[in-house]
C-alpha positions as CSV (number, residue, x, y, z in Angstrom):
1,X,28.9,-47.3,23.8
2,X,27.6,-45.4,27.2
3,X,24.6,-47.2,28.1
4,X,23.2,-44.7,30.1
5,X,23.0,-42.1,27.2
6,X,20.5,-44.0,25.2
7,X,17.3,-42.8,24.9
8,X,15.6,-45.2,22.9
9,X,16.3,-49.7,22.4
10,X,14.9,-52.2,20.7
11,X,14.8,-55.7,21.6
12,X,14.4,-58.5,19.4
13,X,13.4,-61.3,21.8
14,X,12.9,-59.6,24.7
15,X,11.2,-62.3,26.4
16,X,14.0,-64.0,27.2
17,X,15.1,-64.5,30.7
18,X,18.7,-62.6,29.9
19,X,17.2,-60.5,27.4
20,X,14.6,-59.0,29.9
21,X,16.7,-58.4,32.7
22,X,18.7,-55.9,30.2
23,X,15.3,-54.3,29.0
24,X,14.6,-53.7,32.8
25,X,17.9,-52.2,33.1
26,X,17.2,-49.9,30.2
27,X,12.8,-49.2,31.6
28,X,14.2,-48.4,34.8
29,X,17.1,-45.8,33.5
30,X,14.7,-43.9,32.0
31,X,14.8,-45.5,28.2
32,X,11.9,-46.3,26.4
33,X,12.4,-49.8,25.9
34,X,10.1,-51.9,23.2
35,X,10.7,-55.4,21.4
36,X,9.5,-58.2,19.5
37,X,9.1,-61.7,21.1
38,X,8.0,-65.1,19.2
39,X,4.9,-65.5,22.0
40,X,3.0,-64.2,24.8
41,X,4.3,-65.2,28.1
42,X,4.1,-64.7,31.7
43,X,7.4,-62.4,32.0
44,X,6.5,-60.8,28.7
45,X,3.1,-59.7,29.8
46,X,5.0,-58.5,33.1
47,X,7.2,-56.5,30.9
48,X,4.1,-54.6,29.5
49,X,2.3,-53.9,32.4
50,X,5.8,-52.2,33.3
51,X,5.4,-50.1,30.6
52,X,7.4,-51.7,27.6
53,X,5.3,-52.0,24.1
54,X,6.2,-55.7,22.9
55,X,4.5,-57.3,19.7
56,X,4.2,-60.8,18.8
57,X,4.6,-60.6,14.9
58,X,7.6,-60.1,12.9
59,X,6.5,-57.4,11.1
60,X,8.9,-54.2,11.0
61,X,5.8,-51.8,10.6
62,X,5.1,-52.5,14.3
63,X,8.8,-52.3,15.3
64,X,10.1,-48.7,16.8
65,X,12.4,-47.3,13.8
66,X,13.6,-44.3,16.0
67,X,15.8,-46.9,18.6
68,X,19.2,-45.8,18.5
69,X,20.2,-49.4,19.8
70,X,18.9,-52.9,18.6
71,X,19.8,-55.7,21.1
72,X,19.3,-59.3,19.7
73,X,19.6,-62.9,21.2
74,X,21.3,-65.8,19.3
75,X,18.1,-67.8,19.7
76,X,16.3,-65.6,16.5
77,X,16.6,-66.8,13.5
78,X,18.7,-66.0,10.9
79,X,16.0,-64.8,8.6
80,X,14.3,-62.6,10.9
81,X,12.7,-60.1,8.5
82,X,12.6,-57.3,11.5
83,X,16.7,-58.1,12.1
84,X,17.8,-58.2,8.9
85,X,15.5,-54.7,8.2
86,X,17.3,-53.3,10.6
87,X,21.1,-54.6,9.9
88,X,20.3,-53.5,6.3
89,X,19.2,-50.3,7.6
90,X,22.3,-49.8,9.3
91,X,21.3,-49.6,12.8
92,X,23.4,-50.1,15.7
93,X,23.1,-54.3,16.1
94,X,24.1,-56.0,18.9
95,X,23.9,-59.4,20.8
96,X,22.7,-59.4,24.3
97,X,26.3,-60.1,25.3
98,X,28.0,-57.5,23.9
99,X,25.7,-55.1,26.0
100,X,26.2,-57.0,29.1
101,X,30.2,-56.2,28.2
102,X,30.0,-52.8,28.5
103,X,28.4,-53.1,31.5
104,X,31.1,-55.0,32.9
105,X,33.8,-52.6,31.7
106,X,32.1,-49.6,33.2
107,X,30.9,-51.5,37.0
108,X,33.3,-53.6,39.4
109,X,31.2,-56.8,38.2
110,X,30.7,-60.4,39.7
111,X,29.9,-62.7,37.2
112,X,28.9,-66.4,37.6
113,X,29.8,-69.2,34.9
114,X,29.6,-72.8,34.7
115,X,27.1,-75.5,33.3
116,X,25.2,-75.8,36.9
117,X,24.5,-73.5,39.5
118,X,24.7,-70.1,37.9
119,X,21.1,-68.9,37.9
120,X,21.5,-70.0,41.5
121,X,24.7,-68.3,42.8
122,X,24.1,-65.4,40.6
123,X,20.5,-64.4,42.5
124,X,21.8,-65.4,45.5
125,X,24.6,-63.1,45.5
126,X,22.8,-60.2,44.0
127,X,20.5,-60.8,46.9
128,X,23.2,-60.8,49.8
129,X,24.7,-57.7,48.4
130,X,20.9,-56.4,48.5
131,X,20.0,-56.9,51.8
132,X,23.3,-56.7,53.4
133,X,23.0,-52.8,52.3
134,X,26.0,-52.9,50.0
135,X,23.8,-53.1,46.9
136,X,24.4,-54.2,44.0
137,X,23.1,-54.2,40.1
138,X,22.1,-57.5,39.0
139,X,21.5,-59.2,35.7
140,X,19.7,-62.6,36.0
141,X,18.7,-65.9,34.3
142,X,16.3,-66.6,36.8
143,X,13.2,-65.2,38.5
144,X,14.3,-64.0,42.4
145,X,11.4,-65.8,44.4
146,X,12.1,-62.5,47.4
147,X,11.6,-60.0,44.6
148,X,9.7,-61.7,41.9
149,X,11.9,-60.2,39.1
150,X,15.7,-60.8,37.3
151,X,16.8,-57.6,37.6
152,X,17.5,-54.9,40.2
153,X,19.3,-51.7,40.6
154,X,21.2,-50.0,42.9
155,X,23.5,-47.0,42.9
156,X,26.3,-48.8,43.8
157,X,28.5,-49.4,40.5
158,X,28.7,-52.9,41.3
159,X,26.8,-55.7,38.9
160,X,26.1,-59.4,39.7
161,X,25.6,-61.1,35.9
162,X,24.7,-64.8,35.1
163,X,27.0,-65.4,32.5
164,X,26.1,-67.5,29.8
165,X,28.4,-70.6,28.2
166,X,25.8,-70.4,25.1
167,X,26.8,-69.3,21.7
168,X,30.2,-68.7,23.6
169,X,28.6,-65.0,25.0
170,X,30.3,-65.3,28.3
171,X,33.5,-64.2,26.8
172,X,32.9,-61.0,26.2
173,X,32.5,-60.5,30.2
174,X,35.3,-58.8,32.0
175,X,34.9,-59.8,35.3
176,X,36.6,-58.2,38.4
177,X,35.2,-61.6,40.5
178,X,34.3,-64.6,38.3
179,X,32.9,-67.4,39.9
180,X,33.0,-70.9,38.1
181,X,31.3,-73.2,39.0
182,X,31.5,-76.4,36.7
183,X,32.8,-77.3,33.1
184,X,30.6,-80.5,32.4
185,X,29.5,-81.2,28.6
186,X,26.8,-79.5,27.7
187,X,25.6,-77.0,23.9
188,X,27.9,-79.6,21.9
189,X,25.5,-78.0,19.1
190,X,27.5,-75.1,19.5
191,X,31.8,-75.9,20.6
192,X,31.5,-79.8,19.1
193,X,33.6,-81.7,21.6
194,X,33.9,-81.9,25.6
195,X,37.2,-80.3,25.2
196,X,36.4,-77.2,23.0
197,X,33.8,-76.6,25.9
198,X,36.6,-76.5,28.3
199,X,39.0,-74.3,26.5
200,X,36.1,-71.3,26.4
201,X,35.7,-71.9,30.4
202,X,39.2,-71.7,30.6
203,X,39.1,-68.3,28.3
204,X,36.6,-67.0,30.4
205,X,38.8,-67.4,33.9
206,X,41.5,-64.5,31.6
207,X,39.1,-62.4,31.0
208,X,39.3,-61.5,34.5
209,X,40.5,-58.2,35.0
210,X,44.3,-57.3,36.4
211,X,44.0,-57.5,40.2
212,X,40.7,-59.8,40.2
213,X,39.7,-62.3,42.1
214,X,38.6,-66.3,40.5
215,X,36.8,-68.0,42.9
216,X,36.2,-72.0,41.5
217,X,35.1,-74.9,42.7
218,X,37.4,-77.3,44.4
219,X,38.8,-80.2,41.8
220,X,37.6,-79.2,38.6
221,X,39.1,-81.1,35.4
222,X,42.1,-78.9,34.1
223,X,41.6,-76.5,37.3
224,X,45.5,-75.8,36.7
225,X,44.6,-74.3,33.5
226,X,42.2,-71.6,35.1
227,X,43.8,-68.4,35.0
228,X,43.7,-65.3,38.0
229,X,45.8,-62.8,40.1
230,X,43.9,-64.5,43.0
231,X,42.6,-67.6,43.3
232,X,40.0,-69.3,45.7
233,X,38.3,-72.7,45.7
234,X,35.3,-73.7,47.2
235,X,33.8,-76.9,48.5
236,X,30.5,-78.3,49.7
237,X,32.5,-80.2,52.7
238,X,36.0,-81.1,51.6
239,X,38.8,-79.5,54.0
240,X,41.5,-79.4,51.1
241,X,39.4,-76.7,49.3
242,X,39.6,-73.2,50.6
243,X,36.5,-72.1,51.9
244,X,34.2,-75.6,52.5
245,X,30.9,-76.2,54.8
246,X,30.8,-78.3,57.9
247,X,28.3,-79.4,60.5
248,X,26.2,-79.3,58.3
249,X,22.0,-80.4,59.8
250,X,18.6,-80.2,58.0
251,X,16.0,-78.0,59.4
252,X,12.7,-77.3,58.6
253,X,13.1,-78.1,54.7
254,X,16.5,-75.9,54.4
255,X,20.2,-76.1,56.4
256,X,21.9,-74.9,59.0
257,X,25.7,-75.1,58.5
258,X,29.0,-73.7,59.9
259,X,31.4,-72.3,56.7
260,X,35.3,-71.7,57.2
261,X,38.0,-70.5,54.8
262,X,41.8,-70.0,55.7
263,X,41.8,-66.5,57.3
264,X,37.5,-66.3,58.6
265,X,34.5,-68.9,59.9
266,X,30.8,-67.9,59.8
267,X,28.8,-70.4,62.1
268,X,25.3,-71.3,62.4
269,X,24.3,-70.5,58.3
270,X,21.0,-71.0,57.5
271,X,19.6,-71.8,54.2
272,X,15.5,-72.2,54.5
273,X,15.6,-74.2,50.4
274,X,15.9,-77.5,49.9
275,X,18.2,-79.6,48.0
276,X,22.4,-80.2,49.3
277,X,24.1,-78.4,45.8
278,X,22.2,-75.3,47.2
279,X,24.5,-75.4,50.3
280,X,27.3,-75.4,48.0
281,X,25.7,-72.7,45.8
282,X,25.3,-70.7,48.8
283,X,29.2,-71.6,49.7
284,X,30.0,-69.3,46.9
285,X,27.8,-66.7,47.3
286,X,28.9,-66.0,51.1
287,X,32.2,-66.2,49.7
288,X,31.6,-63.3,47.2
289,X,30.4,-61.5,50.4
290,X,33.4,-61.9,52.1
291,X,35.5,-60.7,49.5
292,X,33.5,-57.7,49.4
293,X,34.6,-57.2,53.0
294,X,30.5,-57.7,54.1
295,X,30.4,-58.4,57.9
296,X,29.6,-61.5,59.4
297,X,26.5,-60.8,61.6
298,X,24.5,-58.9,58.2
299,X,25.3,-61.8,55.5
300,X,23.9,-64.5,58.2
301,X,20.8,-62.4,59.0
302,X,20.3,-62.3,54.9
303,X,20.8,-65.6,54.0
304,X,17.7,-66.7,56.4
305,X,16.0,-64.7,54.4
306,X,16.5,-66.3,50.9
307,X,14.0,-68.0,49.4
308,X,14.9,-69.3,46.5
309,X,15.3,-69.0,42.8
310,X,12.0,-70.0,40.4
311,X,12.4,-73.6,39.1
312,X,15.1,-74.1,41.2
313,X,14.3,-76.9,44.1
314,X,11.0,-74.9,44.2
315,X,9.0,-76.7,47.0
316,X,5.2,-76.1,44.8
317,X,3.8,-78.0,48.1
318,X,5.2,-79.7,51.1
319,X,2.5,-81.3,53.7
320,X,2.1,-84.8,55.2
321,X,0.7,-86.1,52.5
322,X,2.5,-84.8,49.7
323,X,5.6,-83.2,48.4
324,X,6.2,-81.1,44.8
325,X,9.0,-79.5,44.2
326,X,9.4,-78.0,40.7
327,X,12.8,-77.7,38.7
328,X,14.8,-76.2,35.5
329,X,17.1,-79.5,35.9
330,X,17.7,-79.9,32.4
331,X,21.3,-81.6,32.4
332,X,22.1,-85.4,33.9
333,X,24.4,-83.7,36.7
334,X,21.3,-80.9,37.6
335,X,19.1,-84.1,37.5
336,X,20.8,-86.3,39.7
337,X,21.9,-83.6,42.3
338,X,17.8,-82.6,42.1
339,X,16.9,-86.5,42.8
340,X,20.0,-87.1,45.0
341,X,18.8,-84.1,46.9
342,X,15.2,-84.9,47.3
343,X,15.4,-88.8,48.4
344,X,17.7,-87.6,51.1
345,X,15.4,-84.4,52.4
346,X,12.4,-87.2,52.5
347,X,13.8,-90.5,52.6
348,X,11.3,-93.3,52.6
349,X,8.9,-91.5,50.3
350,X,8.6,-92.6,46.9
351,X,9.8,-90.4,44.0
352,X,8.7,-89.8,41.0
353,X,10.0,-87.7,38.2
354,X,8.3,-86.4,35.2
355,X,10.8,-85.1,33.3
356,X,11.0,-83.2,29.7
357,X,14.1,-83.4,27.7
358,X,15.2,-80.3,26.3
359,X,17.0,-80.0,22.9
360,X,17.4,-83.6,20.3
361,X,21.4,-82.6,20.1
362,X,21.7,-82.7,24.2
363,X,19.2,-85.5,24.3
364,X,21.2,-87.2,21.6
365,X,25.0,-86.3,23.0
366,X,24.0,-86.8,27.0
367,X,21.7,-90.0,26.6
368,X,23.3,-92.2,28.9
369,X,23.9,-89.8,31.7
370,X,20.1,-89.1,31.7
371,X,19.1,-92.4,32.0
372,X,21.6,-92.6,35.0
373,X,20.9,-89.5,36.8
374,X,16.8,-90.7,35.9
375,X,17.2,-94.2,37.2
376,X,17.8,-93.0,40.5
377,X,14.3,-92.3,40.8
378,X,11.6,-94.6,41.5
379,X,9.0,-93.6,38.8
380,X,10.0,-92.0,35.5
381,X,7.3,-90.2,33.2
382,X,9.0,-88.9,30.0
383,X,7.6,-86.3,27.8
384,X,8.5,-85.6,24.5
385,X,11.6,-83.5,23.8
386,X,11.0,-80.3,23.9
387,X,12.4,-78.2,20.8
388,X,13.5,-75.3,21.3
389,X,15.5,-73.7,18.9
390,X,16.0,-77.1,17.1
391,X,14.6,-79.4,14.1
392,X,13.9,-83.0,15.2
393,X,16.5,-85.6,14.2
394,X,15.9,-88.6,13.0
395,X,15.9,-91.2,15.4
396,X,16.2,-89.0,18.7
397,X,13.4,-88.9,21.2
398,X,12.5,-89.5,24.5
399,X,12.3,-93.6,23.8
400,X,16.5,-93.5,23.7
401,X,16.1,-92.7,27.1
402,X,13.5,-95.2,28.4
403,X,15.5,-97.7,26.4
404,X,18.4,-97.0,28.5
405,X,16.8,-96.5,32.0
406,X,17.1,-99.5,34.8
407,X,15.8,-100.3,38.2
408,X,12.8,-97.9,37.8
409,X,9.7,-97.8,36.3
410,X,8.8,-95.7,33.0
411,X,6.1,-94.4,31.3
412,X,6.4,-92.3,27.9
413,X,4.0,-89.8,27.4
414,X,3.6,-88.2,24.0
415,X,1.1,-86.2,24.9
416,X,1.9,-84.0,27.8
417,X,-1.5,-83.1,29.4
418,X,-2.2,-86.5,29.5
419,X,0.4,-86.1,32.9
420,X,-2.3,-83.7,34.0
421,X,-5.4,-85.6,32.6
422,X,-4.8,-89.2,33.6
423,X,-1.2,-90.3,35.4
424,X,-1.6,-87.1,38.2
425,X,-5.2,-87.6,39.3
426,X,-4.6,-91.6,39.5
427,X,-1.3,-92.5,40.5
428,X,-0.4,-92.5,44.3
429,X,2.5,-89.5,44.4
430,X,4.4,-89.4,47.5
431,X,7.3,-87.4,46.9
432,X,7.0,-85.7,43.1
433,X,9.3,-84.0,41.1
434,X,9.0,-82.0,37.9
435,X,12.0,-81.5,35.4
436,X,12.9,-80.0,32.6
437,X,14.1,-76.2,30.5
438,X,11.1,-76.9,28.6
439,X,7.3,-75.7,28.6
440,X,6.7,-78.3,31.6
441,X,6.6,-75.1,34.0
442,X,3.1,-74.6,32.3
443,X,1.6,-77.5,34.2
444,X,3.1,-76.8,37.5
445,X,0.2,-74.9,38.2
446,X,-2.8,-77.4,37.3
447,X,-0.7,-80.0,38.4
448,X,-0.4,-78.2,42.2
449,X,-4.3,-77.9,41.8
450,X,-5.2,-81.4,41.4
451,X,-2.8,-82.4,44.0
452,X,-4.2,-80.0,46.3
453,X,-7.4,-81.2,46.3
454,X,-6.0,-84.6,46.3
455,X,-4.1,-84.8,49.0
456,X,-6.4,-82.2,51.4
């Protein structure tokens, strides 16, 4: 299907992150773009002041019966009367990936895979290629903290897309760069075992197209599996990889670092964000730049300029008295680089983490990492799980996790605005950290306000 011909699409939870980056491709082409969505959010309500129509009912009187393309994510339902109206109807149906693999058959596209690091890499990429001048169109899971949005055009045919391990879309991509960036366990819900997991990673690396380009990082499990014409490994700071970091210093919150690979160096990088993975992250994106054939001088100038990815190491407030920074960390390995990270930015301060788990299944499956990766924190508050698509299970909540979590204090909360009721106005906070995919992010706010005026 030619994207670009379509006059009319309807979404069916277009509220998403991935899902609204596609109907901002769509707006800003020209299509008149409308949807359904379960609530009323901040990005939704962004969406209609753009000029989208979007309705919070499931009701197919309200939905546009003139699209000539319906766009669904797996999250709906399975009895979704608007859906099923319009698969019964025979209307063109589609999942979000299936859209996003057309668009990588007709652009040169860079996608960006793994269970970490992807919203990360992806935006930062997208926004090298923007302000080095080489543009690019990119598809995002996250909220670009320089442009305040998840997607951008451009008019070069070249896309940067977050590609998704979930519901296994990220196999329909055909990549002429794929970056990979980890294969740890995660969405057992959904492949079962550790290994089935892998295998679909592994998929994804031959979906590359003839002539492409995998760039991995350095000692992944199975890496001789991964599949390309090309090949290149990346490493925060081990020499053996192929392009790796070195001299690397703090400054001023962020990084400076010198970056070689076997044929170029770039020296004196800096990264203004927080946390040591996002040296790393920005490893890969430079790299990405440089297979592009982007000159030295511009991609340095640009990456000074980044500032970051919503929810991602997102400093809410950094003084003498305080720091809050706010992430998606939803995954032990996300947690304990987001903690690791932190204590070593501001050692001697005290850390605490209130942290939301997000699904029972991954709460269930990943239980002792969490109470690892959490332990290395001082403090622990625990929320309730958070949902999400799920039922609860018997047995599953956030006390499996407190059961299991040494050498730190805990508190269980199973009311979440009792963090912004009681523990945040009288608890002594040095260095805080929120966590979690959840609804959490709809406390940052208050919480930043009672610190502010706590801490002034």
């Amino acid at each position: 299907m030619n994207v670009r011909e379509l006059k009319r699409v309807y979404f069916v939870g277009i509220g998403g992150i991935g899902m609204s980056a596609l109907a901002r491709f769509f707006h800003q082409q020209g299509t008149i773009v409308s949807g359904y969505d379960k609530t009323e959010t901040e990005l939704t309500k962004t969406l209609a002041a753009e000029g989208m129509a979007i309705h919070y009912t499931d009701d197919i009187a309200l939905a546009d019966k003139d699209t000539q393309l319906v766009i669904y994510t797996p999250a709906i339902p399975k009895n979704h009367t608007e859906l099923n109206w319009f698969r019964d109807n025979n209307y063109p149906v589609f999942k979000r990936s299936d859209v996003l693999q057309w668009i990588t058959k007709a652009m040169h596209s860079i996608t960006v895979a793994g269970t970490h690091g992807k919203t990360t890499i992806s935006t930062m990429t997208a926004y090298l290629l923007r302000e080095t001048g080489y543009g690019c169109n990119a598809f995002l899971g996250g909220i670009s903290s320089n442009y305040q949005c998840n997607y951008w055009s451009s008019p070069n045919n070249t896309a940067v897309i977050e590609a998704d391990e979930y519901d296994r879309s990220f196999l329909k991509l055909f990549p002429d760069v794929a970056v990979l960036t980890s294969m740890d366990p995660d969405h057992l819900d959904i492949y079962g075992t550790a290994k089935e997991m892998e295998d679909a990673f592994i998929q994804y690396t031959h979906n590359i197209k003839e002539g492409g380009t995998l760039l991995v990082k350095y000692g992944l499990h199975r890496q001789d599996d991964l599949w390309s014409d090309n090949v290149m490994r990346y490493s925060l700071d081990n020499e053996a990889a192929d392009v790796f970091a070195h001299n690397i210093r703090q400054k001023d919150g962020g990084y400076l670092f010198d970056i070689t690979a076997i044929d170029w160096t770039i020296t004196d990088m800096y990264l203004p964000i927080g946390g040591l993975h996002n040296v790393e992250n920005a490893i890969a994106a430079i790299t990405v730049t440089q297979i592009l054939g982007i000159e030295h001088d511009v991609v340095r100038t640009a990456l000074a300029g980044f500032r970051g990815v919503h929810r991602r190491f997102e400093y809410i407030l950094k003084t003498d008295k305080i720091v809050y920074i706010d992430d998606y960390a939803h995954h032990p390995e996300e947690l304990a680089a987001l903690i690791g990270s932190a204590k070593k930015m501001f050692p001697g301060l005290k850390c605490t983490v209130a942290f939301q788990p997000h699904l029972f299944s991954r709460t269930r499956d990943l239980a002792d990492g969490f109470a690892t990766s959490l332990a290395m924190a001082d403090e622990v508050i625990l929320l309730d799980i958070y949902p999400a698509r799920e039922l609860p299970m018997p047995g599953i909540t956030s006390q499996i996790l407190a059961d299991r979590i040494n050498n730190a204090g805990k508190t269980l909360l199973t009311d979440k605005l009792n963090l912004i009721n009681n523990i945040i106005p009288n608890t002594p906070l040095e260095l805080f950290i929120t966590a979690g995919a959840g609804d959490i992010d709809q406390l940052v706010a208050p919480i930043k306000k009672i610190l502010e005026e706590k801490y002034k």
